[in-house]
C-alpha positions in Angstrom: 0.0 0.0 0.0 1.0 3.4 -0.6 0.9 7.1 0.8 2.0 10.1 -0.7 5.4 9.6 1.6 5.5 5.9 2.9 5.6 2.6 1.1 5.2 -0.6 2.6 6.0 -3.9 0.8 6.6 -7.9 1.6 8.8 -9.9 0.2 6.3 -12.7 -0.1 2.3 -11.2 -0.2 0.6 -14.8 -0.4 1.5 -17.2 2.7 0.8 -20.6 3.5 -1.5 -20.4 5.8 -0.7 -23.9 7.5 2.6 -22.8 8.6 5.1 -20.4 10.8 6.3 -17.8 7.7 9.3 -15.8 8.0 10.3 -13.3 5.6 11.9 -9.9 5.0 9.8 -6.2 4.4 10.6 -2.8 3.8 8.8 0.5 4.8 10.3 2.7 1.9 10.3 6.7 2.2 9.4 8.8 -0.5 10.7 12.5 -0.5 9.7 14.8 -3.1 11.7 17.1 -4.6 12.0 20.5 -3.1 9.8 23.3 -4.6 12.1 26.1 -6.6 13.9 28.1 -3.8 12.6 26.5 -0.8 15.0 24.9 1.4 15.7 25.1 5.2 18.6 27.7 6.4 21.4 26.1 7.0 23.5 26.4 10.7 26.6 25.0 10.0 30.3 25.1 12.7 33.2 24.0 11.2 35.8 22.5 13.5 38.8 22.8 11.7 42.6 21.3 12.4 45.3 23.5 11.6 48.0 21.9 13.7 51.5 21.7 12.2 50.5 17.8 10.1 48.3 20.7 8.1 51.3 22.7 6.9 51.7 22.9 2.9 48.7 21.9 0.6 46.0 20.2 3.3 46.0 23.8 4.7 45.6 25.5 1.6 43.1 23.1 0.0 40.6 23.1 3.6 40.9 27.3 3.1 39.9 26.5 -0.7 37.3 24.2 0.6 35.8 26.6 3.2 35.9 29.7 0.6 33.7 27.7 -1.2 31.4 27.0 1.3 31.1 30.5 1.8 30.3 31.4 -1.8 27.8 28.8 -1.3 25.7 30.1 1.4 23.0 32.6 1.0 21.6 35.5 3.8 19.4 32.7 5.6 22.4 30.3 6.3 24.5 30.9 9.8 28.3 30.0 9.9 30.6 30.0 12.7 34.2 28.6 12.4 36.6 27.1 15.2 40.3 26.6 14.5 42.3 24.1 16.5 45.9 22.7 17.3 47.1 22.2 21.4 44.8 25.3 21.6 41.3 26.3 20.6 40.4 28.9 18.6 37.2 31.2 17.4 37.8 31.9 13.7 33.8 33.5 13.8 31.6 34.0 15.7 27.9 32.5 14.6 27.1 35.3 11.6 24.4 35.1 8.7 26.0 35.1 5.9 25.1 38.1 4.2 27.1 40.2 1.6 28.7 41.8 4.3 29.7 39.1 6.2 30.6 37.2 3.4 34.1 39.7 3.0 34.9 39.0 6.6 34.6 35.5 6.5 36.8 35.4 3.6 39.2 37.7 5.3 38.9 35.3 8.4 39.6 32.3 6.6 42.5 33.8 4.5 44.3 34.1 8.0 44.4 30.7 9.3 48.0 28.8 9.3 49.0 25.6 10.5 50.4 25.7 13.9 51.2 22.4 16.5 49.3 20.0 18.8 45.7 18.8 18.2 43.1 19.5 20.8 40.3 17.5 18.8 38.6 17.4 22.3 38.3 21.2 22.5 37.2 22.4 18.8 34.5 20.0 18.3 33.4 21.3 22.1 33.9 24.8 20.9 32.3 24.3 17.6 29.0 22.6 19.6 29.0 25.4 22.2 28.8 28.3 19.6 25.8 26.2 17.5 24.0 25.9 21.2 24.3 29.2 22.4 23.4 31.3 19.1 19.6 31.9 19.1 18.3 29.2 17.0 17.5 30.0 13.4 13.8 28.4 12.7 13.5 25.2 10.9 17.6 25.1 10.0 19.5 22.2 9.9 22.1 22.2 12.1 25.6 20.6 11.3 29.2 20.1 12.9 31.9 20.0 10.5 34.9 18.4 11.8 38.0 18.2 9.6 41.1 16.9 11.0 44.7 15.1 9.5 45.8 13.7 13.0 44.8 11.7 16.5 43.5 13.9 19.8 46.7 14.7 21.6 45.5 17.8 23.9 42.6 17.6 25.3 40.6 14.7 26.0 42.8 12.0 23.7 41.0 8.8 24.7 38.9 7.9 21.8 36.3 6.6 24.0 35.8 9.2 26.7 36.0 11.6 23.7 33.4 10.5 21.9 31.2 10.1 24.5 31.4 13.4 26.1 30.8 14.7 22.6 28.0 12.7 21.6 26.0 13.6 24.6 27.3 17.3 24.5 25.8 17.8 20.5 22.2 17.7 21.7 20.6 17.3 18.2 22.8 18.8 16.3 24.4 16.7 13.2 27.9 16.0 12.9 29.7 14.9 9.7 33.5 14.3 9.9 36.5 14.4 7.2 39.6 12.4 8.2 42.5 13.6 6.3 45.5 11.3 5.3 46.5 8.0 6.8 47.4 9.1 10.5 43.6 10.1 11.5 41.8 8.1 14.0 39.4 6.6 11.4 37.3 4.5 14.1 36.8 7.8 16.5 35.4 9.9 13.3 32.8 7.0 12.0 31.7 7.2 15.2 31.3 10.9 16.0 30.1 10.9 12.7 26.0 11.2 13.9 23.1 12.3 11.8 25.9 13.1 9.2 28.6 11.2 6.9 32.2 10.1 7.2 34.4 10.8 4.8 37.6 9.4 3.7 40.2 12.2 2.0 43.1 10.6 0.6 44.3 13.5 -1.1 44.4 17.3 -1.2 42.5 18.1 -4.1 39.7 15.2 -2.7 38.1 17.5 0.1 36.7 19.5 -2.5 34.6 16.7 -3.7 34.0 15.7 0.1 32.6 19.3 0.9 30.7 19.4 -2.1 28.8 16.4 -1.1 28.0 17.4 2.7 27.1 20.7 1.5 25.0 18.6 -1.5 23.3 17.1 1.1 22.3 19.9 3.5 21.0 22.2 0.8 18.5 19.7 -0.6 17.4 18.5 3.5 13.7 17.4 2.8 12.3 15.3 6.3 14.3 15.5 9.5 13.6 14.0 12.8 12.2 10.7 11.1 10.8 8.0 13.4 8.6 5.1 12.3 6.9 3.1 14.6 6.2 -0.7 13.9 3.2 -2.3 15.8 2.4 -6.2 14.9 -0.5 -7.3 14.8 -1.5 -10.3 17.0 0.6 -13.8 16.3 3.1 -11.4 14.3 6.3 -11.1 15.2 9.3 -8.3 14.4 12.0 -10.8 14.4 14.7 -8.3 13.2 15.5 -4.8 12.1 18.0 -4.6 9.4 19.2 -1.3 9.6 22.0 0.5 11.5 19.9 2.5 13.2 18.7 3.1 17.1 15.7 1.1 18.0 13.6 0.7 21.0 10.5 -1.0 22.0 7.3 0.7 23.1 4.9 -1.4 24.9 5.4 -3.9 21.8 5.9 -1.4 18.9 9.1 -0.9 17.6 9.6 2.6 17.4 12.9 3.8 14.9 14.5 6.7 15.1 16.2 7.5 10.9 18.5 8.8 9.1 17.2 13.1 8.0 15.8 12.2 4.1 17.4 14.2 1.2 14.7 15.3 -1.5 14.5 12.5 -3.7 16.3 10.5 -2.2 15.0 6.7 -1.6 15.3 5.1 1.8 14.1 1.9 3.5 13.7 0.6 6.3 14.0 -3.5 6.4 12.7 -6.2 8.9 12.4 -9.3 9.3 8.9 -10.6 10.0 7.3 -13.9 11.4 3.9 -14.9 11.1 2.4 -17.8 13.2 0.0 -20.7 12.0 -3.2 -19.8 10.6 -6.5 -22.3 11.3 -7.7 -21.0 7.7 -7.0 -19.2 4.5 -8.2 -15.8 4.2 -9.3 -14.8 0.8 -8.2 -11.3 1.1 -4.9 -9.2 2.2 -4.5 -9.1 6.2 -3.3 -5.9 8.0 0.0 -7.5 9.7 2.0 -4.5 10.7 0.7 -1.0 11.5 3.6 1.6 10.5 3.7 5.3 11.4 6.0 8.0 10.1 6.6 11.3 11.7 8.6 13.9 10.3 9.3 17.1 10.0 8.6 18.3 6.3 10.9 21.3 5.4 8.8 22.6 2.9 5.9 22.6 4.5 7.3 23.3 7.9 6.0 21.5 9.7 5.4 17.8 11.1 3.5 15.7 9.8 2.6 11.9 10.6 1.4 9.5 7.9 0.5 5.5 8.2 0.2 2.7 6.2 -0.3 -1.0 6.8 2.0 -3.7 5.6 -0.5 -6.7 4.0 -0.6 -10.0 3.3 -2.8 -13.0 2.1 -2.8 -16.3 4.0 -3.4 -18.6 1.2 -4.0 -22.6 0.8 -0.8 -24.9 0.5 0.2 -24.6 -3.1 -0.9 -21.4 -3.5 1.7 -19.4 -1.6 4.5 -17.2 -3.3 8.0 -18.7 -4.1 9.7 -16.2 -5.6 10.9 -13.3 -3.4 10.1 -9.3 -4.6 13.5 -8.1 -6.4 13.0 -4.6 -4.7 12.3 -5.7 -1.5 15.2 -7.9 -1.7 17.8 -5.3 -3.2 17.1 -3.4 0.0 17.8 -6.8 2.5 21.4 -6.7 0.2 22.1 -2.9 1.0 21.4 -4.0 4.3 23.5 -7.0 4.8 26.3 -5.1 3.1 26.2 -2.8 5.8 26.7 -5.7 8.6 29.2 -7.5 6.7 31.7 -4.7 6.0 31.0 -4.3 10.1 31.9 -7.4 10.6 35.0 -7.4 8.1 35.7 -4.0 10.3 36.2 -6.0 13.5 37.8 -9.4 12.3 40.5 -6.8 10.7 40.9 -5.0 13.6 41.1 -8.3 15.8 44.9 -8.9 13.6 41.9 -11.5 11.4 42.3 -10.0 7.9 41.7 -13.2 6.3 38.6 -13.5 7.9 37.7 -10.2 6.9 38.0 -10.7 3.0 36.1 -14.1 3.8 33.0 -12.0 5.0 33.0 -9.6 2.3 33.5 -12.8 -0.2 31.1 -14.6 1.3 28.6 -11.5 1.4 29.4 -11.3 -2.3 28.3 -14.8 -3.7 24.8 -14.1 -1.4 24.0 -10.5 -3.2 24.9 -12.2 -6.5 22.8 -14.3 -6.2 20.2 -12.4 -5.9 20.0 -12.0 -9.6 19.1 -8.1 -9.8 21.8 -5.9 -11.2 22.1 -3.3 -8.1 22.8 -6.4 -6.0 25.1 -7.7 -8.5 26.9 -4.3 -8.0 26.8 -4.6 -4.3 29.0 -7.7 -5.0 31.3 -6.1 -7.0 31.9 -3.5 -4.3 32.1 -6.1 -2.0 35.2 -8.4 -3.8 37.0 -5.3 -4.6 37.2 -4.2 -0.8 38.1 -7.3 0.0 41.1 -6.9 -2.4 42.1 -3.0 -2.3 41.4 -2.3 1.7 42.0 -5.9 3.4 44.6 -7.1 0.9 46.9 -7.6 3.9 47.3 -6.0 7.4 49.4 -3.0 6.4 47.2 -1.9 3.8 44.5 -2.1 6.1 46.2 -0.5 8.8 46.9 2.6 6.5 44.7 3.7 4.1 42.7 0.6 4.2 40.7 0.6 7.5 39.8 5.0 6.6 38.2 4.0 3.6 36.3 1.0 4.3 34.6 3.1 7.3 33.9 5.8 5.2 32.2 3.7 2.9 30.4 1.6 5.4 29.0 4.8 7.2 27.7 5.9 3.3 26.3 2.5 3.1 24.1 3.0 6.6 23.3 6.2 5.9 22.3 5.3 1.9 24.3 8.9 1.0 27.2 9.7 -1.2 30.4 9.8 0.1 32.6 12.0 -2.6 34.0 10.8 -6.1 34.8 7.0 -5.0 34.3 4.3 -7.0 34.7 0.4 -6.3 34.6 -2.7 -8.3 33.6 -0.4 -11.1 30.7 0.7 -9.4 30.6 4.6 -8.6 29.6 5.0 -5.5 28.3 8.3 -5.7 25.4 7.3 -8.5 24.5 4.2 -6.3 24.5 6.3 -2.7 24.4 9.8 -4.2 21.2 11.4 -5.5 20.8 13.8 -8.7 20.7 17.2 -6.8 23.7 16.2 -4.3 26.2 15.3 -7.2 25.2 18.1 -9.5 26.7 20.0 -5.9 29.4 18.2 -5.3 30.8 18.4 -8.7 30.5 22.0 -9.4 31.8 22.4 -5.5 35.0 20.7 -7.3 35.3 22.8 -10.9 38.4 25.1 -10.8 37.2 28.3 -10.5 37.2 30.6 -12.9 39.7 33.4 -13.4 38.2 37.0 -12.3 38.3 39.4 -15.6 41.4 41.6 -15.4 40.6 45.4 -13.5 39.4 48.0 -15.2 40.4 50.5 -12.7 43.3 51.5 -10.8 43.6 48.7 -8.2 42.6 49.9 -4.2 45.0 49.8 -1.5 45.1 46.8 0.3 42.8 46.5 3.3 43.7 46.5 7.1 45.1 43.4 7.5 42.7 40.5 9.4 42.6 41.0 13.5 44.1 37.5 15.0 41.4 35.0 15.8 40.0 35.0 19.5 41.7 32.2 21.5 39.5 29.9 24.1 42.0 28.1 25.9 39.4 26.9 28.5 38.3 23.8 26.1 41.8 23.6 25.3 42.6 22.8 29.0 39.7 20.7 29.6 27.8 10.6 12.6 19.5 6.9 -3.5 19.8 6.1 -5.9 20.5 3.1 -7.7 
């Protein structure tokens, strides 16, 4: 059955009635594509590292990077900026970014220079505090950017304590992180990443891409604070929920809290479903599942809930369906891709790399033989990570590990992460929708050169006032 936002669809509509049934299901979302002009403003921190690691071209391309996020941003978007090494440091403070503010921002950013420790700890902190304590812009999405070459070595440095104090510090504010190089703490940034991305950049030039998509992202925002509750009906059973995602039960109902929705953008949500023995067949389709969707819709607003009920026939022996929906059944590979590249993740970690590229093989002979072509292409992307990021331990211990998270966290999020492709398959046009890669890849085109003056040039301006340090914190998370 559908709604004008919710989908609802079994693997299997016709059961044998005479016996238990388990199968997959998937609540699918819908989002329309924004109306001409009509977006949510965006509040955006950026956390940026400029300890000395940054010297040279990483520091010149995250200015490039920022300067284009600037040129980007229109009067009803808010930026702040937090610079950090052993100490923290307010680049801006939260500003609109009008015409105005647009010159000093560029001034601002102009002025930063790599410097020494990294206080990870204290600009992520900073970055939060300054989103908190501005008054809040209505309906924006809110977002953390958090851009860093190196491992927390000021500050709080264990990866654990960090991330905790930071993931209960954000409130509901987004954070999407961009690990730089092959000496960031790849496991720390997946996990900070919340209600955002993680992204992999193994070269200067690649952050442009990486922004591009973030940004991508946030402009076309369409439903944010998704939750859809699951309620059984009686002798039904929610066996399993597929996703990545936080779920918790409510009397019964399984209520799941999702990832924002881009416009356009598919998403689904897949379980795993047992029904008990029926006494009789039932000639027509049986409510099984009651699902509810709450969101609030940017263009509208406003939030609105929808429902729809997930149906099935209980049908005589012989009569039953043996051939499982393709659709449905793409989205149980997505899923499963995400757990096995997890579970590659940990068997590497554990000094197992050959159990690692076992996983991912064995993951890939299951999506091919699924027999539809975006699960064939899930097994491509499976065999090549087995080869080109769990080859052997040192690959994996270098640039491996980085990108395999990054693309796992794209994976559970179903979003693009950058220009990346694997096994042949670019992962941007299976992740990635229209609007976000059109972003990302103009975000990337070399600018172009500013007509030659026509006038006699103006003096230079005053130069930039040094950034206001805060040593207190210093001290102290598609398309196919």
């Amino acid at each position: 059955m559908t709604t004008k936002f919710i989908t609802a669809t079994p693997a299997r509509a016709n059961l044998d009635h005479s016996k238990e049934n388990t199968f997959p299901a998937s609540f699918s979302f819908h989002p329309s594509a924004a109306p001409d002009q009509k977006r949510a403003p965006l509040d955006i921190a950026v956390a940026m590292d400029v300890s000395g690691s940054m010297m040279g071209s990483k520091i010149e391309y995250a200015k490039k990077s920022l300067l284009k996020l600037v040129e980007h941003l229109s009067p009803q978007d808010r930026l702040c900026i937090v610079a950090f090494t052993g100490h923290v440091f307010v680049v801006t403070e939260p500003m609109l970014v009008t015409a105005e503010n647009r010159k000093e921002f560029q001034k601002r950013i102009a002025s930063m220079d790599a410097l020494d420790m990294t206080n990870l700890s204290g600009g992520v902190l900073k970055a939060l505090e300054l989103l908190k304590g501005a008054a809040p812009l209505d309906g924006a999405v809110r977002r953390c950017m958090v851009f860093t070459d190196g491992m927390a070595n000021q500050g709080i440095t264990d990866p654990e304590h960090l991330a905790k104090v930071i993931l209960e510090f954000r409130g509901k504010i987004g954070i999407s992180t961009f690990g730089y190089g092959q000496d960031h703490d790849s496991a720390l940034l997946e996990k900070l990443a919340q209600d955002g991305a993680f992204y992999f950049v193994n070269n200067p030039d690649a952050i442009l891409s990486a922004f591009g998509t973030e940004l991508g992202g946030l402009l076309t925002t369409a439903a944010q604070n998704v939750t859809l509750r699951l309620t059984p009906a009686k002798d039904v059973e929610i066996v399993k929920v597929l996703n990545d995602l936080t779920v918790t039960d409510d009397n019964g109902t399984a209520v799941i809290h999702c990832d924002d929705l881009l416009a356009e953008q598919e998403y689904s949500v897949v379980v795993d479903i047992k029904t008990a023995v029926r006494a009789n067949a039932h000639p027509r389709p049986v409510n099984i599942i009651k699902a509810t969707v709450s969101y609030f819709d940017v263009a509208l607003g406003k939030i609105v809930t929808e429902d729809v009920s997930l149906k099935v026939k209980f049908v005589k022996p012989g009569e039953e369906d043996t051939v499982d929906d393709p659709k449905v059944m793409n989205e149980v590979a997505l899923q499963k891709a995400v757990a096995a590249q997890a579970e590659a993740q940990k068997c590497a970690d554990a000094g197992d790399i050959h159990g690692a590229q076992r996983v991912l093989r064995n993951y890939s002979m299951y999506a091919m033989s699924i027999g539809t072509p975006e699960a064939e292409s899930l097994s491509l992307v499976s065999d090549d990570m087995a080869e080109s990021n769990y080859g052997d331990m040192n690959l994996y211990r270098t640039k491996g590990a980085h990108e395999a998270r990054s693309i796992h966290k794209a994976f559970s999020t179903r979003r693009s992460m950058g220009a990346v492709s694997k096994g042949g398959v670019d992962l941007g046009d299976m992740l990635g929708t229209a609007a976000v890669n059109q972003t990302s890849e103009a975000f990337s085109a070399p600018a172009v050169p500013p007509p030659p003056p026509v006038a006699d040039p103006v003096e230079d301006e005053e130069p930039c006032p040094p950034p206001v340090s805060t040593g207190s914190f210093s001290r102290n998370r598609s398309r196919w």
